[in-house]
C-alpha positions as CSV (number, residue, x, y, z in Angstrom):
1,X,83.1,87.4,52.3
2,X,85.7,90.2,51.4
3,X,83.6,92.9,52.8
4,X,83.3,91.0,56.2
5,X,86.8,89.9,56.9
6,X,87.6,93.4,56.0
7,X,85.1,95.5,58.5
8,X,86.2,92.8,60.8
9,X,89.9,93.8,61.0
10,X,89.0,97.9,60.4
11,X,86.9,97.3,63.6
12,X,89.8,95.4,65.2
13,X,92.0,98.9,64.9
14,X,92.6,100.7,68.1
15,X,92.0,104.6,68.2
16,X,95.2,106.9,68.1
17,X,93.7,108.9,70.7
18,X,95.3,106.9,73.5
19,X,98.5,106.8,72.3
20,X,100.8,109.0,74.7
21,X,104.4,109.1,74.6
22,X,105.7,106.9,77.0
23,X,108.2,103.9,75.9
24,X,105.9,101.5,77.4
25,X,102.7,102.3,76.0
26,X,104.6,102.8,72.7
27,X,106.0,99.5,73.0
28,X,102.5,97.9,73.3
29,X,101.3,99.7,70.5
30,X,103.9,98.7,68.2
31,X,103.2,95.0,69.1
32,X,99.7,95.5,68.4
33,X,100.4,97.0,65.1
34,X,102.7,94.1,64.0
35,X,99.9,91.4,65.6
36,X,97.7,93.4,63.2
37,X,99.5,93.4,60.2
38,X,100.1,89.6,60.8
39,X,96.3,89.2,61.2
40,X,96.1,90.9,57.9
41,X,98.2,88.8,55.9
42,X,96.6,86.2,57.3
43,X,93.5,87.9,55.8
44,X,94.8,88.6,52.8
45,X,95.6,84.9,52.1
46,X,92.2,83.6,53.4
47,X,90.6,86.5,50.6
48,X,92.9,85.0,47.8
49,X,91.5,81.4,48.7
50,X,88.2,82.2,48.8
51,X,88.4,84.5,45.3
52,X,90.0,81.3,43.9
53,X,87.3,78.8,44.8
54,X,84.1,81.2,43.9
55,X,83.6,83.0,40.5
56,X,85.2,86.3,39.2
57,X,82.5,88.7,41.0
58,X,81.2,91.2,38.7
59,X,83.3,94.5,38.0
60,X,81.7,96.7,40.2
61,X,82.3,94.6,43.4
62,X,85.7,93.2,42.5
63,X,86.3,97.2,42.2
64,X,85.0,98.1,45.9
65,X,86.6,95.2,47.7
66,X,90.1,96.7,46.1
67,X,88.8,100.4,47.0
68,X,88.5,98.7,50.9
69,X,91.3,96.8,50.8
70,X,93.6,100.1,49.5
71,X,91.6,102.4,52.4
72,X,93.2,99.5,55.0
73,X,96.0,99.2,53.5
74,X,96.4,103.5,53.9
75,X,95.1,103.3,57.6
76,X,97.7,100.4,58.3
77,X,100.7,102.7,56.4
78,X,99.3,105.5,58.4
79,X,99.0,103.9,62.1
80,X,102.9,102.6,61.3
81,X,104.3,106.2,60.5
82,X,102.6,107.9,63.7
83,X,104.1,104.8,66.1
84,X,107.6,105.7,64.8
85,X,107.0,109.3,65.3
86,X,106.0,108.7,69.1
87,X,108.8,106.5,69.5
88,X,111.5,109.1,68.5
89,X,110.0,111.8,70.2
90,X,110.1,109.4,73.0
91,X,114.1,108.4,72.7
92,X,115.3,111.6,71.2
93,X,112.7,114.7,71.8
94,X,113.3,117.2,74.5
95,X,111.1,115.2,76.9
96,X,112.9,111.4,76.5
97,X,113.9,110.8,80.5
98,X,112.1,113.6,81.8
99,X,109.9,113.4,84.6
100,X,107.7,115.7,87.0
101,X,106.5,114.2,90.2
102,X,105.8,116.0,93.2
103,X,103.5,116.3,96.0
104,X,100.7,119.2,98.1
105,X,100.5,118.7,101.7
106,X,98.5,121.4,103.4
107,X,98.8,120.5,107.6
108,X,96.6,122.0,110.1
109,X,98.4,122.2,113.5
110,X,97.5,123.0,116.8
111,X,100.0,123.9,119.8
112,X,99.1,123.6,123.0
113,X,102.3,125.5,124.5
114,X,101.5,128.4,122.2
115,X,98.0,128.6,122.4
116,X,97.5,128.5,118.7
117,X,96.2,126.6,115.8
118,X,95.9,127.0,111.9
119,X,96.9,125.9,108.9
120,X,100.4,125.5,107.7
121,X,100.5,125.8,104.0
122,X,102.9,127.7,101.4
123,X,103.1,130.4,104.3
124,X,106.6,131.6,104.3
125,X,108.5,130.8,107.9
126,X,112.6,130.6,107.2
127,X,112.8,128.9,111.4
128,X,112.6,125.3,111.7
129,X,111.2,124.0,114.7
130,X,109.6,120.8,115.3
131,X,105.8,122.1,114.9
132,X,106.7,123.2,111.2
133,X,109.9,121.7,109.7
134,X,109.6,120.2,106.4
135,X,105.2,120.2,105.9
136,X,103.4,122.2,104.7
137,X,104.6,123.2,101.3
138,X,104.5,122.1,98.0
139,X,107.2,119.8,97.0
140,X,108.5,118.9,92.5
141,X,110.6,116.8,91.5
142,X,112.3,117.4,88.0
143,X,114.2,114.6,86.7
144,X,116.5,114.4,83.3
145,X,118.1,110.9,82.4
146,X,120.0,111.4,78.8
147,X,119.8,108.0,77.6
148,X,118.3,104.4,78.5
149,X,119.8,101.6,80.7
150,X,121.4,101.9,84.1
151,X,124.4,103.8,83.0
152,X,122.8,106.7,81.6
153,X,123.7,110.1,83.3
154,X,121.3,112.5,84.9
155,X,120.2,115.7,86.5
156,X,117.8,115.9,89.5
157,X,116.2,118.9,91.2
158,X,113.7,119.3,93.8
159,X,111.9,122.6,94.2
160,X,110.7,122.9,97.9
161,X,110.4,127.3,98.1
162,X,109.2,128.0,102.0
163,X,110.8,124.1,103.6
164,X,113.1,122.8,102.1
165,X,117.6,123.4,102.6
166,X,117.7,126.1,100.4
167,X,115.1,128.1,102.9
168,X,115.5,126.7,106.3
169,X,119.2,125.4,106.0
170,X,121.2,126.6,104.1
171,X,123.7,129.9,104.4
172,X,122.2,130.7,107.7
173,X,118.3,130.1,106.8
174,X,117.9,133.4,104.0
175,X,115.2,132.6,102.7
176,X,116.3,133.4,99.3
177,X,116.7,129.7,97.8
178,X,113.7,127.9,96.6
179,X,116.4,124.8,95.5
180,X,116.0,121.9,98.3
181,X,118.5,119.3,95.9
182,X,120.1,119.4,93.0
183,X,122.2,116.7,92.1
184,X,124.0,115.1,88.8
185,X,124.7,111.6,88.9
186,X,127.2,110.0,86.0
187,X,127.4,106.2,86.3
188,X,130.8,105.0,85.6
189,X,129.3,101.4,85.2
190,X,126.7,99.1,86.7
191,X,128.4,99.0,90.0
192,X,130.0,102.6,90.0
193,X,128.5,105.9,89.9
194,X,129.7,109.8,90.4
195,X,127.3,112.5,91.8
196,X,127.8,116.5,93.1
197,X,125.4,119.0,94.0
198,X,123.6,119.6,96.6
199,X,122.0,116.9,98.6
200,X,120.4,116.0,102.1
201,X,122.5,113.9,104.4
202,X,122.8,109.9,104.5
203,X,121.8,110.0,108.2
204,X,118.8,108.4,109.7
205,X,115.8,106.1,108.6
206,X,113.2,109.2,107.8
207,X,113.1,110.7,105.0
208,X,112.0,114.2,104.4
209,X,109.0,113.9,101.7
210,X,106.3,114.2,103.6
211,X,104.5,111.8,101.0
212,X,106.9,109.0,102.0
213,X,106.4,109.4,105.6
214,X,104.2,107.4,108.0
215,X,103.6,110.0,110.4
216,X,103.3,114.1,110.3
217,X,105.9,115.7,111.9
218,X,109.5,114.7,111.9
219,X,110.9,112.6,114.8
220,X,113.8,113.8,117.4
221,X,116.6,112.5,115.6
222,X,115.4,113.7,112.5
223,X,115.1,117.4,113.4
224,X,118.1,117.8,116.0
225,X,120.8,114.9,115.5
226,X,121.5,114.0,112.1
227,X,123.3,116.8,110.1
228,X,121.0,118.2,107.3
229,X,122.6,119.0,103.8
230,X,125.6,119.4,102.0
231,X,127.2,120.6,98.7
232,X,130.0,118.9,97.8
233,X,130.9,115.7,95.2
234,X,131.5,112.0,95.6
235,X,130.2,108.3,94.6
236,X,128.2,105.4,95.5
237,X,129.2,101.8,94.6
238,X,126.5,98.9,94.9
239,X,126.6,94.9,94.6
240,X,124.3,92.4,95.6
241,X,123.7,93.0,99.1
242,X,126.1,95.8,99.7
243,X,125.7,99.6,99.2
244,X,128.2,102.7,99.8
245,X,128.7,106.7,99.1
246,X,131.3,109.0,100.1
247,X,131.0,112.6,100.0
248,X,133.6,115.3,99.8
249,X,131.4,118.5,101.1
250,X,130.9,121.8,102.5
251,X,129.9,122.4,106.1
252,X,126.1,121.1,106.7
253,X,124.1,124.2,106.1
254,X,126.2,126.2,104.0
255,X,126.4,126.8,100.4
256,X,129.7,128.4,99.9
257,X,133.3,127.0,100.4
258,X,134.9,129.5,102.9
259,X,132.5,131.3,105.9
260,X,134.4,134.6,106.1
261,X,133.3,136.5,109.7
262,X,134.8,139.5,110.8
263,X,135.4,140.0,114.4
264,X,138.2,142.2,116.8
265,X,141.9,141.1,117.7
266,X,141.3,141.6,121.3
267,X,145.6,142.0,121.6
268,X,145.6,144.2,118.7
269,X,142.0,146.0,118.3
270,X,142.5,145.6,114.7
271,X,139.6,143.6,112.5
272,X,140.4,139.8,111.8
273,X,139.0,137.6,109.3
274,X,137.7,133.6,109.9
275,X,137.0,131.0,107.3
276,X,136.1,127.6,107.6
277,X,138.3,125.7,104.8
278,X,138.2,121.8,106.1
279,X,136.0,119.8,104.1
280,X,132.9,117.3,105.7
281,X,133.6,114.1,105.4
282,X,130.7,111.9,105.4
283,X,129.4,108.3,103.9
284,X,126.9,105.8,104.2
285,X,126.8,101.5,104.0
286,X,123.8,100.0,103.5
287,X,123.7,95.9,103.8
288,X,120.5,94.3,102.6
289,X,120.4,91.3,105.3
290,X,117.1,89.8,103.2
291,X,114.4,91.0,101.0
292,X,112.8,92.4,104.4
293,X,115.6,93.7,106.5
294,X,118.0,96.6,105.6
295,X,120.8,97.1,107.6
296,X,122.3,100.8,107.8
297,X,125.6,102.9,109.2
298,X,126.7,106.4,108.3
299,X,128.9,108.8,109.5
300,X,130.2,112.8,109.4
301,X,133.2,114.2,110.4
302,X,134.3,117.7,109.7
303,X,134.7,121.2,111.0
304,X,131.5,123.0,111.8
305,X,130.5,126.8,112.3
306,X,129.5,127.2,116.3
307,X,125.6,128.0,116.3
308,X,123.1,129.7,118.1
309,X,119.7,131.2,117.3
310,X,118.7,133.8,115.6
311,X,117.9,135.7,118.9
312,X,121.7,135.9,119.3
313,X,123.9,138.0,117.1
314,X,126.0,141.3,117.2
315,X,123.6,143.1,119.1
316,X,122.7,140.2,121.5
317,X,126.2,138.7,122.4
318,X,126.8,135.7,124.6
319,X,127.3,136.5,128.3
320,X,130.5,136.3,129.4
321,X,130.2,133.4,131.2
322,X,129.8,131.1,127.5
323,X,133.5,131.8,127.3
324,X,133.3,134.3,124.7
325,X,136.0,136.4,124.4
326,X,135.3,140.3,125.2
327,X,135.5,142.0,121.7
328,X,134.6,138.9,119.8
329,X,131.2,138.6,119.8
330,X,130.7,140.0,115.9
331,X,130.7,136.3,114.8
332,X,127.0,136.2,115.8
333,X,128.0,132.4,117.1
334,X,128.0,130.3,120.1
335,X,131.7,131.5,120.3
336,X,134.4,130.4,122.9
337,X,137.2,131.6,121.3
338,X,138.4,133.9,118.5
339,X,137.8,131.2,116.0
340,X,133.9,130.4,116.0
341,X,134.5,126.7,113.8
342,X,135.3,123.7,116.0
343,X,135.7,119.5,115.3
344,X,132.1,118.1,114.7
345,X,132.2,114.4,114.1
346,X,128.8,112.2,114.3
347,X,127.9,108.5,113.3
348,X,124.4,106.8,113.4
349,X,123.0,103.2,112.9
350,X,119.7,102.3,111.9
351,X,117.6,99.3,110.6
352,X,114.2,98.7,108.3
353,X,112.4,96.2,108.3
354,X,109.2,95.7,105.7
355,X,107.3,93.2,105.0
356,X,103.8,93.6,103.6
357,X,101.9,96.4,105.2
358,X,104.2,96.0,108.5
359,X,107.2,98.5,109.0
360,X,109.8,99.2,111.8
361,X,111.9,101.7,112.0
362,X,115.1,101.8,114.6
363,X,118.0,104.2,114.9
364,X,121.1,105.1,117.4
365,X,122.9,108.2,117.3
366,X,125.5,110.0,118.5
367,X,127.7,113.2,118.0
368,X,129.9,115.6,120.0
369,X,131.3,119.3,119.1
370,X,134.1,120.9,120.5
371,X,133.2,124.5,122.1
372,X,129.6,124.0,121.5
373,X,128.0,123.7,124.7
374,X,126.2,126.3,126.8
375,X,129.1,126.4,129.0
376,X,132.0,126.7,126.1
377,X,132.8,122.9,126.5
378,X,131.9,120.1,123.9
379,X,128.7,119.5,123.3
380,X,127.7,115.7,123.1
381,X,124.2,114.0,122.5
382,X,123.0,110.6,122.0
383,X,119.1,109.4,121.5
384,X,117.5,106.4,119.7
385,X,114.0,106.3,117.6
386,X,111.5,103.6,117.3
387,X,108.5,103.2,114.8
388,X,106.1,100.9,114.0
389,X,103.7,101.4,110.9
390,X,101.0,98.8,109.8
391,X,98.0,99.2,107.4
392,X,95.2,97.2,107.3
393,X,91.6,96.9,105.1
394,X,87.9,98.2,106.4
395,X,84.6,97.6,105.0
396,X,83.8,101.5,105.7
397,X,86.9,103.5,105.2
398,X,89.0,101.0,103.1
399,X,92.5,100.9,103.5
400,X,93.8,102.7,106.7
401,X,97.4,102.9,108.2
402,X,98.6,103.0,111.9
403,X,102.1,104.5,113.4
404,X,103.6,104.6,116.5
405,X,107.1,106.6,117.6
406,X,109.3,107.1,120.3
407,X,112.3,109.4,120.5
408,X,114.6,110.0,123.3
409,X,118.0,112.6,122.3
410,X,120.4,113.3,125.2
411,X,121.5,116.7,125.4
412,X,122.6,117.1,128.4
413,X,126.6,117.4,128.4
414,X,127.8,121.0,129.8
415,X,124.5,122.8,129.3
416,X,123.3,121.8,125.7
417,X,123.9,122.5,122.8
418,X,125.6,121.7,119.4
419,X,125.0,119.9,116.0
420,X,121.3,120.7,114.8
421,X,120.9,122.3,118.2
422,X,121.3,126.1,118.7
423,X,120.8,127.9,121.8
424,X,119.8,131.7,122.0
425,X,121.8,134.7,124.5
426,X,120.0,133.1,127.3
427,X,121.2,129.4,126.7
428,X,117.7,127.4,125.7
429,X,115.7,126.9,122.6
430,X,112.1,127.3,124.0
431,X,110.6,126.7,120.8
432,X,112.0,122.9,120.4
433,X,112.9,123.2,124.3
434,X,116.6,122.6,124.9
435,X,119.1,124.0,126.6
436,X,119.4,125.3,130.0
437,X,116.3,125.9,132.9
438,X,116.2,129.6,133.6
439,X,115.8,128.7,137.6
440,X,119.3,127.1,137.4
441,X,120.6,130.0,135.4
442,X,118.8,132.5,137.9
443,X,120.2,130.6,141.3
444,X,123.8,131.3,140.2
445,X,125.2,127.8,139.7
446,X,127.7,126.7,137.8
447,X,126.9,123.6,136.5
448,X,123.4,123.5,134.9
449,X,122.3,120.6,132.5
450,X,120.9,120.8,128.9
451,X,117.2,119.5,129.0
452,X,117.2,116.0,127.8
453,X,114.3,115.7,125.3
454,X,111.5,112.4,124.7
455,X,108.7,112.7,122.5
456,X,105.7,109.8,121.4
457,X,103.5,110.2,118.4
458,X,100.7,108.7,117.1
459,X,99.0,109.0,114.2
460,X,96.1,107.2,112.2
461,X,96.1,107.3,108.6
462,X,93.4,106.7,105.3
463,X,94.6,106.0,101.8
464,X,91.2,107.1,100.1
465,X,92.8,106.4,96.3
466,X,96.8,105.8,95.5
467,X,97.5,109.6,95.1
468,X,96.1,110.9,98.4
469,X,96.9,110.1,102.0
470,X,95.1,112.1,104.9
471,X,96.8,112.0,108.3
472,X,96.1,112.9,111.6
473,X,98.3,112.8,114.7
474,X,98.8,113.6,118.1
475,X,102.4,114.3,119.8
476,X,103.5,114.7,123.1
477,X,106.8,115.9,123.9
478,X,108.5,116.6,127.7
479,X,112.3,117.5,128.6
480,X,113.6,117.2,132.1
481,X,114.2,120.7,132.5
482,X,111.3,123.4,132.1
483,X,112.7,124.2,129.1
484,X,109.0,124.9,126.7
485,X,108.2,128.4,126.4
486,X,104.7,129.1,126.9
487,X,102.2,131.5,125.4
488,X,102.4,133.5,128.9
489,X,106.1,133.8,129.2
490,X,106.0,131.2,131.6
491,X,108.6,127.7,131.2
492,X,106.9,123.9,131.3
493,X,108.3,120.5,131.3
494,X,106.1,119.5,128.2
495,X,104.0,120.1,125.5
496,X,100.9,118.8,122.6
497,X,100.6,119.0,119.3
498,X,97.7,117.5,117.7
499,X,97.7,117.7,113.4
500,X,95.8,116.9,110.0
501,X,97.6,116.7,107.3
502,X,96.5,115.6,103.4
503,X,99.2,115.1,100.8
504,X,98.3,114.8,97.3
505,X,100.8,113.3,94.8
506,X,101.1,113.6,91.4
């Protein structure tokens, strides 16, 4: 009887083997073990009832069924000490609150306007543009929380090296920074909580990961209207159905406090230095209107450095006619007067609404810069996004995803220009195709419009297992001025993209 209750309960052990060092894994095991040491007392008394009932066995058995019942007893002892070691490894070893996640998402695009088609993947490309803004790369996610419960601190970066701020964004677009965020967050309490770094904007509905994302490319709003990143400090305070954070920050896209340029006292001919030292302003309030519906508003106000292209710089000054002063085109800005910063100020409202596999996405925009525009007035746009996303069950494919967006952004206000939106020496962007028509510019007049820019997408998705996603989409932008730059030199009112795209996450 002994020797079966004991092979019973031996057999009863789980292996070690799948023990890892998670807290919740570790938590079940260690309420297994006590379940089994409570089936073994349980056991153990049954094995004293029975040896009380039945005669004294012989010597020899009476000896093996104590040799067993030490050997459990050992393997018991054993199971207990390598539980408490996981579990302080867990809560006090150099990996307790540490994470890795991440995601791969090679795209293959084709552009019609260019006449050219490949994949986009880890190929380094410090421009953003529509056709290649934040896919294509690899994307990690390194996490830190020192301590349990939801006032423990931590540290956050994301490593994004050819797409993310620190490449595309940031001090001018480098190159040199593989850092997309890289934040600390200390809560103060359950409600209150203090974070700096460096961080994207509060702006908008979309998000930048492309494994969170419904379609392939980034919508109009996304790429041209809401301001991109910041360093700077602040907090966020939450409560029931109410959310807020403030941030004290930089300038969008730069890194470093002051923005010293050099250019020539036109009075004096003597060298003169600019900085930019007014802080951003900028915060966000979300109010959750039901388990379903989120409700959003942000805003940024600030001083902002006067952009253009790459194309102009030094050695490709603004004409004359941009209101840049002769003598003071070393800035390598959109200048209009000897100071190339000028009052930026945008605010945004936006709405999401889930429920099962259905989601819609809405946002309103709208943000003005003084100086900015083609013609050295303000700048102003305005546009508004719509999405719908809903998945859905096959018999052949299994689950499969649908998404459908509209943009419209404004741009027209004194030529173009402004915010996200940087025009080269001949006033137009004919990459993202805004700014000015060269037939307006080539007639003479005086007045020419920015292009105003709509875009639909479409794209059809296939969740083939919970890690990967495969996309494909087609995108058809137009502008109402012939604004795209084609392959032959030649300027259209529209152009395609078609894409495949297949993120993996880990």
């Amino acid at each position: 009887m002994k020797r079966v209750l004991i092979s019973a309960l031996i057999a009863a052990l789980p292996g070690m083997a799948l023990a890892d060092a998670k807290a919740d894994e570790i938590a079940k095991l260690k309420a297994q073990m006590q379940k089994l040491q409570a089936q073994m007392q349980e056991l153990q008394k049954a094995v004293e009832a029975a040896s009380a009932e039945k005669p004294v066995p012989a010597a020899s058995a009476a000896a093996g069924a104590e040799d067993a019942n030490a050997e459990l007893k050992e393997r018991v002892a054993g199971m207990e000490l390598k539980v408490d070691r996981l579990n302080t490894a867990a809560n006090e070893g150099p990996i307790a609150g540490l994470s890795i996640t991440g995601y791969l998402d090679p795209t293959y695009i084709y552009n019609r306007g260019n006449n050219s088609s490949g994949f986009q993947f880890l190929n380094h490309q410090n421009t953003y543009a529509y056709s290649n803004s934040t896919f294509g790369d690899v994307y990690l996610d390194i996490k830190k929380t020192f301590g349990v419960g939801p006032t423990a601190p931590s540290a956050e970066i994301s490593i994004m090296p050819n797409r993310g701020s620190g490449n595309t964004l940031l001090d001018g677009g480098s190159g040199n920074n593989i850092i997309n965020t890289a934040v600390i967050n200390f809560p103060l309490s359950d409600t209150w909580s203090v974070n700096a770094g460096l961080m994207n904007s509060f702006g908008g509905y979309e998000v930048q990961q492309s494994n969170q994302m419904v379609t392939l490319t980034h919508g109009l709003l996304y790429d041209f209207s809401d301001p991109g990143s910041y360093v700077g400090a602040g907090f966020a305070w939450s409560h029931d159905v109410w959310a807020w954070k403030f941030l004290l920050a930089n300038e969008q896209y730069r890194t470093h406090a002051n923005l010293a340029n050099t250019g020539t006292n036109t009075a004096t001919g003597n060298p003169q230095v600019k900085s930019n030292n007014t802080p951003t302003v900028t915060a966000r309030l979300d109010y959750t209107w039901s388990s379903a519906l989120d409700l959003g508003w942000s805003f940024n106000a600030g001083r902002q450095t006067l952009l253009t292209s790459a194309a102009q710089s030094a050695t490709s000054p603004v004409p004359a006619t941009n209101g840049c002063l002769a003598g003071n085109t070393g800035y390598g800005y959109q200048c209009t007067s000897a100071n190339p910063y000028s009052n930026y100020f945008f605010t945004e409202a936006d709405a999401s609404y889930t429920l099962g596999d259905v989601l819609y996405n809405a946002e309103l925009d709208y943000g003005q810069q003084q100086n900015a525009a083609w013609n050295g007035g303000s700048a102003q746009w305005y546009g508004v996004s719509l999405l719908g996303h809903r998945k859905w069950m096959t018999d052949m494919v299994g689950k499969m995803g649908a998404t459908l967006r509209y943009d419209y952004l404004n741009d027209s206000k004194n030529g173009g220009g402004g915010g996200g939106i940087a025009l080269n020496a001949s006033g137009y962007d004919g990459t993202n195709a805004f700014g000015v028509s060269q037939a307006c510019l080539a007639s003479g007049a005086t007045n020419c419009k920015g292009a105003n820019r709509q875009a639909l997408t479409a794209d059809l998705l296939f969740f083939p297992t919970d890690q990967l996603t495969l996309k494909l989409e087609y995108r058809h932008d137009w502008a109402s001025e012939s604004v795209f730059l084609r392959n032959d030199g030649s300027f259209r009112k529209s152009n395609d993209l078609l894409g495949a795209q297949a993120v993996y996450t880990f």
